[in-house]
LUMGUVEX-112434 format. One record per residue (C-alpha): residue number from 1; residue in one letter; y, x negated, z. Coordinates in steps of 0.2 Angstrom, whole numbers, plus 5000, padded with zeros to 4 digits. Each point is the difference from the previous one (the first is absolute). Example, Ala and Ser with C-alpha at 12.3 -4.5 7.8 and 13.67 -1.06 7.14 Angstrom:
LUMGUVEX-112434
[pt 1 'A' [4978 4938 5039]]
[pt 2 'S' [5017 4994 4997]]
***
This chain:
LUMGUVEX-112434
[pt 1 'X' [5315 4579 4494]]
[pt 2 'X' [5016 5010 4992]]
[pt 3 'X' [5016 4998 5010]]
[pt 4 'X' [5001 5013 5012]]
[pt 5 'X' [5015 5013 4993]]
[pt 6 'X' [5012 5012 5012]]
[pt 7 'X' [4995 5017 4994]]
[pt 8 'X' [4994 5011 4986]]
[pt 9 'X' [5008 5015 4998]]
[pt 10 'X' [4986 5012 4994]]
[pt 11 'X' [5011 5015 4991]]
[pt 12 'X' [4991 5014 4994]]
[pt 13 'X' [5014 5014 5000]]
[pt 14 'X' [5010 5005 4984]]
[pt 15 'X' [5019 4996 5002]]
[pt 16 'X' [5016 4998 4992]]
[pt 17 'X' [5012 4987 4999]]
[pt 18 'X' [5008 5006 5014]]
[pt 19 'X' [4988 5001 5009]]
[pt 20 'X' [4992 4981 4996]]
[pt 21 'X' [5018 4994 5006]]
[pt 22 'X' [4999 5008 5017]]
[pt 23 'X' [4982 4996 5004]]
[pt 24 'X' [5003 4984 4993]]
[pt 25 'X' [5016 4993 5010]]
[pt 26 'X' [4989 5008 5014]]
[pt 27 'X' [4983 4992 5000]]
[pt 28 'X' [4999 4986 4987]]
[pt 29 'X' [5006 4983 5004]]
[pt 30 'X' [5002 4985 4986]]
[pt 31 'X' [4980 4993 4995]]
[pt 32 'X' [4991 5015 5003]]
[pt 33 'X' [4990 5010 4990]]
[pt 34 'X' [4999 5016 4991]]
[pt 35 'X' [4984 5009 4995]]
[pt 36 'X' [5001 5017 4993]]
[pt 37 'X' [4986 5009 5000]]
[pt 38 'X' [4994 5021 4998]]
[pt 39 'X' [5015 5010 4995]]
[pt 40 'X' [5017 4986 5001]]
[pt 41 'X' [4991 4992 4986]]
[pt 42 'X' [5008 5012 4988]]
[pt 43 'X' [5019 4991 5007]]
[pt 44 'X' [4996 4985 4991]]
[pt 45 'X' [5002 5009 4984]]
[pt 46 'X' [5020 5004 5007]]
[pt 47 'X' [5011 4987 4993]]
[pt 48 'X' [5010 4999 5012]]
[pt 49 'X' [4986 5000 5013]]
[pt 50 'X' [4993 4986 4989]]
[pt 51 'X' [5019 4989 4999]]
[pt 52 'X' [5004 5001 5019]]
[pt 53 'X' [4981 4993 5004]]
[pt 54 'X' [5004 4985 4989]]
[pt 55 'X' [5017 4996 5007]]
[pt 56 'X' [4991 4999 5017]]
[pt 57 'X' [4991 4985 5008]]
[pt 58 'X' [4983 5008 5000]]
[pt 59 'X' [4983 5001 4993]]
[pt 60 'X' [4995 5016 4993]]
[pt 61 'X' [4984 5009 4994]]
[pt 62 'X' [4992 5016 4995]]
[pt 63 'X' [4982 5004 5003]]
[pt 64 'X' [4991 4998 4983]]
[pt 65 'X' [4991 5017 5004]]
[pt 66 'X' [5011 5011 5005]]
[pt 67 'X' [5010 4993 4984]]
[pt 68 'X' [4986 5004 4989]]
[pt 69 'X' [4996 5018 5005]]
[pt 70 'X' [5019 5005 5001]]
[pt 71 'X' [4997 4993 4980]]
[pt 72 'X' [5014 4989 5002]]
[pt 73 'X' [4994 4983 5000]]
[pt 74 'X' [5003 4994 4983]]
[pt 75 'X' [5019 5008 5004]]
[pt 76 'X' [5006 4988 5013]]
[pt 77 'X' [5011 4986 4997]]
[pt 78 'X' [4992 4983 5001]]
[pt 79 'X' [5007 4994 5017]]
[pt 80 'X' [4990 5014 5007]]
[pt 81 'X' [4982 4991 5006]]
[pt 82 'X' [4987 5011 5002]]
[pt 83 'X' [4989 4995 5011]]
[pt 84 'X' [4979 5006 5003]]
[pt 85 'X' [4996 5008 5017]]
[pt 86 'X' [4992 4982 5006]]
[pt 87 'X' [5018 4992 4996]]
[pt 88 'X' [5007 5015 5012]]
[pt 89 'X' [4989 4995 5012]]
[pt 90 'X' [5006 4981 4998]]
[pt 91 'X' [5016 5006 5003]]
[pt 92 'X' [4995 5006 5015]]
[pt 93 'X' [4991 4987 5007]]
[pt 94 'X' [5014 4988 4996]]
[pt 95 'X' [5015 5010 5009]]
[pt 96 'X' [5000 5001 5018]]
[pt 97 'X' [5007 5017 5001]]
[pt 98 'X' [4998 5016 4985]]
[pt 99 'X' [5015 5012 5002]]
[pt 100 'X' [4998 5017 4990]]
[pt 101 'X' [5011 5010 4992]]
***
């Protein structure tokens, strides 16, 4: 059985980097993890988005279709994983708490 994780943050609003710094200092603690998924998928095509998720201690994803019908897919940077709706679910299951935002 996976390690049981603190919390996935299940983001699904468009931001800035701004605004990812606020909501992040508020709501994300060191180990936990990202998924993007609906229209905040487009923020992983901000550089700056992209640079301040990588300096962080946290895993990060983007929902392989929500990335494909926004066209953008092939667009992402490589530390982007995009992950299948059953992985989403594995995420789920294995966090004890989902915060969305």
């Amino acid at each position: 059985m996976p390690k049981q994780l603190t919390k996935l943050h299940l983001i699904s609003d468009s931001f800035d980097i701004i605004h990812l710094n606020k909501q992040y200092s508020r709501y994300v603690e060191d180990g936990e993890q990202l998924l993007f998924i609906g229209e905040s998928v487009i923020n992983l095509l901000d550089k700056q988005i992209i640079d301040r998720l990588s300096e962080l201690d946290n895993k990060y994803y983007a929902l392989k279709a929500d990335c494909k019908c926004r066209g953008i897919s092939e667009l992402l940077p490589a530390e982007v994983e995009q992950v299948t709706d059953i992985k989403m679910v594995e995420l789920t299951l294995n966090n004890h708490k989902t915060i969305s935002w």
